[in-house]
C-alpha positions in Angstrom: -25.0 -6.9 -7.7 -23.3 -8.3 -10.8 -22.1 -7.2 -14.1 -23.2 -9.2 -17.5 -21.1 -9.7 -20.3 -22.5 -11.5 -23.4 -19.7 -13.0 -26.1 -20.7 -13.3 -29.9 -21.2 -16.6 -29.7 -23.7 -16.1 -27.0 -22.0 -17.3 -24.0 -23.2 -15.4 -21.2 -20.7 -14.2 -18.2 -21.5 -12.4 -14.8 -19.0 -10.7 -12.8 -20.0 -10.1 -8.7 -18.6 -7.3 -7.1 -19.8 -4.2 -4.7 -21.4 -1.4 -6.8 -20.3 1.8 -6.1 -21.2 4.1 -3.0 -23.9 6.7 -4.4 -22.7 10.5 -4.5 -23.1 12.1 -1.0 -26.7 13.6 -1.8 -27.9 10.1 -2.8 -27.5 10.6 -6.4 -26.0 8.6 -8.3 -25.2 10.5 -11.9 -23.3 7.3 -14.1 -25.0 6.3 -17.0 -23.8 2.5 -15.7 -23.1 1.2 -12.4 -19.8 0.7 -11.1 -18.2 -1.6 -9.5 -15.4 -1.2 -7.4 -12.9 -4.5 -8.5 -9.6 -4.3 -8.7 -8.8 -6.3 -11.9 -5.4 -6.7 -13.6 -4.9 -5.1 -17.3 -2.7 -4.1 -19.9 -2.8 -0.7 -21.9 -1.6 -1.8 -25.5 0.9 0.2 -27.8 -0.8 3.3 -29.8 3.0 2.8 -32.0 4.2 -0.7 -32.4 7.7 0.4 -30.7 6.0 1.2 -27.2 5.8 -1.1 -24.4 2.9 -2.3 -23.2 1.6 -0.9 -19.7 0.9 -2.9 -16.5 -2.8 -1.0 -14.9 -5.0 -2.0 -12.4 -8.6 -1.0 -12.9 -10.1 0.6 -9.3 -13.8 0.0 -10.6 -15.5 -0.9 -13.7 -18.7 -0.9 -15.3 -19.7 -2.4 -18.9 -19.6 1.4 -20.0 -16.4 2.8 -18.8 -13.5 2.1 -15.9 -11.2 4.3 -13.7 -7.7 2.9 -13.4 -4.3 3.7 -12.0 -1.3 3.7 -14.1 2.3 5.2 -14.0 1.5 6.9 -16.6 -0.3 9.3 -18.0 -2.5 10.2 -21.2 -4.2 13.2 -22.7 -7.9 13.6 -22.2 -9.8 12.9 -25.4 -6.9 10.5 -26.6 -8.1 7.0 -28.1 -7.0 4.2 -25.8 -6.9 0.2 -26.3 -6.6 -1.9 -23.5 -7.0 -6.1 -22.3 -8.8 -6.5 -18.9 -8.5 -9.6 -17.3 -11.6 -11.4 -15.4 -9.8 -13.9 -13.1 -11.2 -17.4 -12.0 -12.2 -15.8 -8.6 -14.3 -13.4 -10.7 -16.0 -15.5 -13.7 -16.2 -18.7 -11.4 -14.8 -20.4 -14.8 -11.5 -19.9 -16.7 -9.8 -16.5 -17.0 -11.6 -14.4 -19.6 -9.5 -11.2 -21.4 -11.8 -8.6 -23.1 -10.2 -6.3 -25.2 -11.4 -2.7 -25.6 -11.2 0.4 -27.2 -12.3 4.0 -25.6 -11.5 7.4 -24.9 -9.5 9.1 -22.2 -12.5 11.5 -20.4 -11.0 12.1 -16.8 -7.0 12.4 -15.2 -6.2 12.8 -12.2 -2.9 12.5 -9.6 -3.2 9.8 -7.2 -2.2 10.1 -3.5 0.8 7.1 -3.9 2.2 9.2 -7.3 0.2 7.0 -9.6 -2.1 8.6 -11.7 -5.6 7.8 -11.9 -7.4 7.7 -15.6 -11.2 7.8 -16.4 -12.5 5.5 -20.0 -15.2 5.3 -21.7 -15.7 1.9 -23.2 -16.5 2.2 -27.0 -16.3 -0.9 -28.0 -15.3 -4.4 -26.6 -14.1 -8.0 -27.5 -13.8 -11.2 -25.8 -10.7 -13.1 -26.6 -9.4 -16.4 -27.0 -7.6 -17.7 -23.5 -4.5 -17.6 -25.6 -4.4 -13.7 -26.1 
């Protein structure tokens, strides 16, 4: 399986990875598969005083991603955030998309992270710079 991403300029990307295990009656209820990838981002500032926040995404789908953080935010509250697609990934350069969503799911993880659901509203690719 694989995941396409298509840049403004019309450059075309695929991401491999396993999709997601169906529900246990063989359902699966996702608008979007998901993949389960374990990719490195960074939550960005809602204030321009706040730090950033290190993440890593559990699975991902061009819709929406589940990640694990050390911290936590209100469901319903806007969120922006950079993934990172590494070489091993895009089988090219590193590619950073930025995105904006929404908070829909939180939940406590078993090692005292907690784990956030997004939906994906919006998305950007950026310069290798960024």
């Amino acid at each position: 399986m694989k995941l396409q991403f298509t840049e403004a300029n019309g450059r075309f990307w695929q991401v491999f990875g396993d999709p997601e295990v169906p529900l246990g009656d063989g359902s699966e209820r996702r608008e979007a598969r998901r993949f389960n990838m374990s990719l490195p981002m960074r939550v960005l500032p809602r204030q321009g005083h706040s730090p950033e926040l290190r993440a890593q995404t559990r699975d991902v789908s061009y819709r929406g991603l589940y990640f694990l953080a050390d911290a936590s935010f209100e469901i319903g509250s806007a969120i922006e955030f950079v993934i990172t697609l590494p070489r091993q990934v895009t089988r090219a350069e590193d590619v950073n998309i930025r995105c904006q969503g929404q908070i829909v799911r939180v939940e406590p993880d078993s090692n005292g992270r907690t784990g956030m659901a997004a939906r994906i509203e919006r998305y950007e690719f950026l310069h290798a710079a960024a």
